[in-house]
N, C-alpha and C positions, 0 to 999 in steps of 0.2 A: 610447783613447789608445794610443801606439805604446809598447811595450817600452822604445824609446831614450831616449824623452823622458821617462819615469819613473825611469831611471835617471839620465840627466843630472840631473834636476832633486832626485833624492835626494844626489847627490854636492855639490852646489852650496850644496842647505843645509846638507850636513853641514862641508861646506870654511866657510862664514860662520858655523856653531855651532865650529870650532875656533879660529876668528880671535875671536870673542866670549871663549871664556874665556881663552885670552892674553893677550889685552887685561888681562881682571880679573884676573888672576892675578898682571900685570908691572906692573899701575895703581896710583900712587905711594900714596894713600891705604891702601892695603892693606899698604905695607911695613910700618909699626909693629907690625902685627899677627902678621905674618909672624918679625919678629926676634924677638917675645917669643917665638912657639912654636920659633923655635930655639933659644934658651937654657934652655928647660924644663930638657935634662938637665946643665945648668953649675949649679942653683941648690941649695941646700943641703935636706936635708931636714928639717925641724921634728918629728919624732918621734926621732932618736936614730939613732945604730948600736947601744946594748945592747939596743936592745927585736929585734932583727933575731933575736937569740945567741937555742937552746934552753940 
């Protein structure tokens, strides 16, 4: 096999492996998932601020 055509053909699946996780990444099913992990750091924490204090 030629040099060129290994590389073409490495660039091609790697171009179709980044169009695949965009996809999943911006694929509507996955948003709820998505907002909860961005509101982790808005949510209260269930242990306290005293227990934090020496």
């Amino acid at each position: 096999m030629d040099s060129g055509l290994i590389g073409a053909s490495v660039t091609v699946l790697f171009f179709l492996l980044f169009i695949a996780i965009v996809w999943w990444a911006y694929h509507k099913d996955n948003r709820k998932k998505y907002e909860e992990a961005a509101n982790i750091p808005f949510e209260e924490d269930d242990t306290g601020a005293d227990s934090r204090h020496l």
